[in-house]
TORFI-715098 format. One record per residue: residue number from 1; x, y, z of N, C-alpha, C in turn; chain. Coordinates in steps of 0.05 Angstrom, whole numbers. Example, Ala and Ser with C-alpha at 12.3 -4.5 7.8 and 13.67 -1.06 7.14 Angstrom:
<nodes>
   resi      n.X      n.Y      n.Z     ca.X     ca.Y     ca.Z      c.X      c.Y      c.Z   chain
      1      264     -114      156      246      -90      156      264      -66      156       A
      2      257      -45      142      273      -21      143      258        1      157       A
</nodes>
This chain:
<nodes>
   resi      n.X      n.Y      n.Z     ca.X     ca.Y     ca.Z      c.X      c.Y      c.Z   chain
      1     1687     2697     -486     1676     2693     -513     1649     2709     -514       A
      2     1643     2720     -541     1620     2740     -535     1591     2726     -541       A
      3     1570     2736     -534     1553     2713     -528     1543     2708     -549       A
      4     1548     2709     -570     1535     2707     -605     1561     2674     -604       A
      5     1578     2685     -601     1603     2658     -615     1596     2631     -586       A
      6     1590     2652     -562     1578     2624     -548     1559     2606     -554       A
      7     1530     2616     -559     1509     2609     -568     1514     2596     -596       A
      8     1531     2595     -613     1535     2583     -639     1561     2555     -630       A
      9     1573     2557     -617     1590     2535     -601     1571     2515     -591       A
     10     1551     2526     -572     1532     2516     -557     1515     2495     -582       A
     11     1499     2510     -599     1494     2499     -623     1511     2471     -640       A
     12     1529     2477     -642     1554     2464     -651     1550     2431     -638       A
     13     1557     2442     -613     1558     2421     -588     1545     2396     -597       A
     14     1509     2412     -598     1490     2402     -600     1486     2382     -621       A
     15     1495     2395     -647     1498     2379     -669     1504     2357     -668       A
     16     1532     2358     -658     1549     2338     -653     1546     2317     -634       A
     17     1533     2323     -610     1525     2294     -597     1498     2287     -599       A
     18     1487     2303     -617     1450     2288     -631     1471     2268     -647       A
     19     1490     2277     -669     1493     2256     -687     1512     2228     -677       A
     20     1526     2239     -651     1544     2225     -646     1532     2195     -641       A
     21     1497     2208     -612     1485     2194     -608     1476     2163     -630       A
     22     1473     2180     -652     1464     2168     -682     1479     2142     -683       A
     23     1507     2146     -678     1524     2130     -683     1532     2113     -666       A
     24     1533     2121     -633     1523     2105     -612     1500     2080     -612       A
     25     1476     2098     -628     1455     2069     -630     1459     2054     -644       A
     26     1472     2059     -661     1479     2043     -689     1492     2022     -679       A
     27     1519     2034     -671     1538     2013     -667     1532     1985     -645       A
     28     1503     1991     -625     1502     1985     -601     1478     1952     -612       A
     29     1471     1958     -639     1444     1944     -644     1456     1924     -668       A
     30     1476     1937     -686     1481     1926     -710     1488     1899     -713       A
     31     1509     1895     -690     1513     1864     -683     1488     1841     -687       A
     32     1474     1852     -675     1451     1838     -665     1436     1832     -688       A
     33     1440     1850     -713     1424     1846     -732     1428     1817     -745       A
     34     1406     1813     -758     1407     1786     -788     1401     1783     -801       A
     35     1398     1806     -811     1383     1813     -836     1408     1833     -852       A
     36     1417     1822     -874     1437     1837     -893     1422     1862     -904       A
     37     1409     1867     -915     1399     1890     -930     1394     1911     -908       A
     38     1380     1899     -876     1376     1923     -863     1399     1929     -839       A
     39     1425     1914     -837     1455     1914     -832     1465     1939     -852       A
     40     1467     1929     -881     1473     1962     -899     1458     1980     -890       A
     41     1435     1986     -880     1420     2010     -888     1435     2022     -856       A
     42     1441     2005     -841     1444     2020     -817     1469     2029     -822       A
     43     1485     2013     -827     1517     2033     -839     1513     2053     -855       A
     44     1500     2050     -870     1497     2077     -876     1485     2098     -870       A
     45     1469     2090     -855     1462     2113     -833     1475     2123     -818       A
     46     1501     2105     -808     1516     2106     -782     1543     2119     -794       A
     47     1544     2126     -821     1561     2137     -839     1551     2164     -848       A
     48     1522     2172     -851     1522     2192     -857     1523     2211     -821       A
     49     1513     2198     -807     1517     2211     -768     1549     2222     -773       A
     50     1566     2200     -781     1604     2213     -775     1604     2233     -792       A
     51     1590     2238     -817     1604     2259     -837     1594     2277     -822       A
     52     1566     2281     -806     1556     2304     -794     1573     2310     -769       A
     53     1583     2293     -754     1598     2291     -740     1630     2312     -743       A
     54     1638     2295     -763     1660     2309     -776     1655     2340     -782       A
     55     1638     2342     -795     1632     2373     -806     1629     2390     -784       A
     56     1615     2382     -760     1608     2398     -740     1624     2400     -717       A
     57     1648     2372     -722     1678     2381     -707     1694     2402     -721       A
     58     1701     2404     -747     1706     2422     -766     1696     2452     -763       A
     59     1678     2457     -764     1663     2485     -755     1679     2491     -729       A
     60     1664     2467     -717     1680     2482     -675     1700     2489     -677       A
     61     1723     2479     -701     1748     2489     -699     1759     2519     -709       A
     62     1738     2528     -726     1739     2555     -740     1732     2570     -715       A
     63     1713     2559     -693     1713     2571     -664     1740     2572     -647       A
     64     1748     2560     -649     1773     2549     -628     1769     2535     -613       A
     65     1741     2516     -615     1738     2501     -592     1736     2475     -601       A
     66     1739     2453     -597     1735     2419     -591     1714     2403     -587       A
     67     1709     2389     -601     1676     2376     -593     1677     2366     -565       A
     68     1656     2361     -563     1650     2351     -535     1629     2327     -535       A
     69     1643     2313     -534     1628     2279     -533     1605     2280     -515       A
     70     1585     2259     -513     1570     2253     -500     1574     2243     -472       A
     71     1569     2243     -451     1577     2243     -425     1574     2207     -422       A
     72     1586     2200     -403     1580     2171     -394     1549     2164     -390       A
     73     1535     2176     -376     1513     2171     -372     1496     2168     -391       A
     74     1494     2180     -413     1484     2186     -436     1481     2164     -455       A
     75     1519     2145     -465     1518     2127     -468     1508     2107     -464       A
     76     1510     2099     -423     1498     2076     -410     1473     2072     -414       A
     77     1464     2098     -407     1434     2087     -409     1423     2090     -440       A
     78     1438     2102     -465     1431     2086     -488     1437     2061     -492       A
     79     1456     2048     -476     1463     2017     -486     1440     1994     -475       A
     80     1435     2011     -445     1420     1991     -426     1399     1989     -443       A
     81     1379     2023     -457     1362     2014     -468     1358     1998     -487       A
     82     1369     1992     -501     1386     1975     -533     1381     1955     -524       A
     83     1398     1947     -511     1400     1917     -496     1370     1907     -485       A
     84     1360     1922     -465     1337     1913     -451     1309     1905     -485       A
     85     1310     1926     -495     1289     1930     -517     1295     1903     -538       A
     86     1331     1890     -537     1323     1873     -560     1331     1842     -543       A
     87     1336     1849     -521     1330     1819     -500     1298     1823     -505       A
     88     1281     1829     -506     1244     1829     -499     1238     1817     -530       A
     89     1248     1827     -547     1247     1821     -585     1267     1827     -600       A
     90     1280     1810     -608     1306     1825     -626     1304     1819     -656       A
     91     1282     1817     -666     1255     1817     -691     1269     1847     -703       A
     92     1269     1839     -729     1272     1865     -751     1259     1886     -741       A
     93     1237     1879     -741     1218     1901     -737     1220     1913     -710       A
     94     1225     1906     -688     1220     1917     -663     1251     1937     -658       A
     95     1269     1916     -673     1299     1946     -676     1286     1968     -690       A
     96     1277     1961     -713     1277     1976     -735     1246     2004     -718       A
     97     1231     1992     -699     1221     2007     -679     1232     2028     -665       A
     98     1252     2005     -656     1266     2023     -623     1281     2040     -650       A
     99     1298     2042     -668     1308     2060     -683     1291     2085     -688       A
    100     1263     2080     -696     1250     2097     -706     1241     2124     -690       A
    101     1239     2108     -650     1228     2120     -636     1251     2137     -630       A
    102     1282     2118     -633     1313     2145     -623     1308     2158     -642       A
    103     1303     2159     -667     1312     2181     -692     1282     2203     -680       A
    104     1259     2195     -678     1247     2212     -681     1247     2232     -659       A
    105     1267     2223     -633     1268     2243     -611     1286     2257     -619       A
    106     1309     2249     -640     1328     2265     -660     1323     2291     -668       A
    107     1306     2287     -686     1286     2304     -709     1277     2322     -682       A
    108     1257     2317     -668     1242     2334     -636     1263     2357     -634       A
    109     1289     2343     -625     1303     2358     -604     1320     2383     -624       A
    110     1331     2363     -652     1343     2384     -671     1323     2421     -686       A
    111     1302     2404     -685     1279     2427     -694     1281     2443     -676       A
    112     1277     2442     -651     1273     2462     -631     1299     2478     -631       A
    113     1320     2466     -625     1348     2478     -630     1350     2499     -655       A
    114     1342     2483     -685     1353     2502     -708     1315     2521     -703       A
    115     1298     2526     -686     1286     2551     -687     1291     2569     -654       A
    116     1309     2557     -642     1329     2580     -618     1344     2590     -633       A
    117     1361     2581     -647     1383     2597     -653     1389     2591     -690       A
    118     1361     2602     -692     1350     2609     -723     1364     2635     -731       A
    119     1389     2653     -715     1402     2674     -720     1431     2660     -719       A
    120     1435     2647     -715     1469     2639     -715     1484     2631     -747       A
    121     1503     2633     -742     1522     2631     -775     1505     2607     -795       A
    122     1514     2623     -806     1488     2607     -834     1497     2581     -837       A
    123     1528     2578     -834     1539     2550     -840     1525     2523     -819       A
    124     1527     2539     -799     1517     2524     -775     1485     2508     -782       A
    125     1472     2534     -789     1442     2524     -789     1445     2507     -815       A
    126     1459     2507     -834     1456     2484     -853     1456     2469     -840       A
    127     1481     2463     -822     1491     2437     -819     1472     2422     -803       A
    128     1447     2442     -779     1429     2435     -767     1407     2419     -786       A
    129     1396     2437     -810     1374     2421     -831     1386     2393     -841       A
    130     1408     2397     -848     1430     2380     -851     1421     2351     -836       A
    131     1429     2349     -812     1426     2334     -797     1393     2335     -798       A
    132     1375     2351     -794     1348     2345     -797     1341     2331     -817       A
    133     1341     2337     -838     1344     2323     -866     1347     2284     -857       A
    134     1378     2284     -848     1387     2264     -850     1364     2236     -835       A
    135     1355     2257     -810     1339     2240     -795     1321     2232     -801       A
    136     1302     2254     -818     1274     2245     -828     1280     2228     -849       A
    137     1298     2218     -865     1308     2213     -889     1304     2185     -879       A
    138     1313     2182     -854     1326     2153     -840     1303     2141     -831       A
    139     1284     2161     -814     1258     2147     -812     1243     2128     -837       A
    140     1244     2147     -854     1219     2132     -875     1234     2111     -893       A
    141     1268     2107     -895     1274     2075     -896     1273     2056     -874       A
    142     1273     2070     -846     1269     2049     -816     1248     2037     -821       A
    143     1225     2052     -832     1189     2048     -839     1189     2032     -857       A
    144     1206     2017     -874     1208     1999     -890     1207     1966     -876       A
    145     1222     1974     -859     1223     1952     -837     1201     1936     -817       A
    146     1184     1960     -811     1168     1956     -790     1147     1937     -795       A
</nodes>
């Protein structure tokens, strides 16, 4: 594969298990919630992560390649932290914390990515702001919470 369609796969990848992650926290905390209004806001958060999800399995396929999930390890120790953070407080606010602090390592890690490979297919880098967008979007309703 030539190293332009690698480097935009690579990208791809990336997309896809920042948002997968998204949806990993989501699902890992929601239970736990008890509060109805901030239960919706997380589904829908955890709904807009799959469409990004979707779209950026979709692209890989115009590649010929297959997403690539997040590794075991990756999960565990998102669950352990989940778990440990709302055994200590499982208070609106202290999820609606630990949320704020996963999304904003989100936003960190996606920025740096869409200015490496600020040359790759234009579709791609939407889908990167895309997902940037989505995160900062998600912060400042999490901030409603706090």
């Amino acid at each position: 594969m030539k190293k332009e369609k690698l480097e935009e796969v690579e990208f791809l990848d990336f997309i896809y298990k920042n948002s997968e992650m998204g949806v990993i926290g989501i699902n890992q905390i929601i239970t736990k919630v008890k509060n109805e209004k901030f239960e919706k806001l997380l589904s829908k958060e955890k709904e807009e992560y799959q469409n990004i999800c979707k779209e950026a399995e979709d692209i890989l396929k115009k590649y010929g390649k297959q997403k690539e999930e997040n590794g075991l390890m990756a999960k565990v120790s998102s669950a352990i932290m989940s778990e440990v953070g709302i055994l200590k407080d499982d208070s609106i606010e202290n999820i609606a914390k630990m949320m704020v602090e996963g999304t904003n390592k989100g936003i960190i890690a996606i920025t740096e990515k869409i200015n490496a490979y600020n040359n790759s297919d234009a579709e791609i880098v939407v889908l990167a702001n895309k997902l940037k967008n989505t995160l900062e979007k998600n912060i400042e309703e999490l901030k409603k919470y706090l």
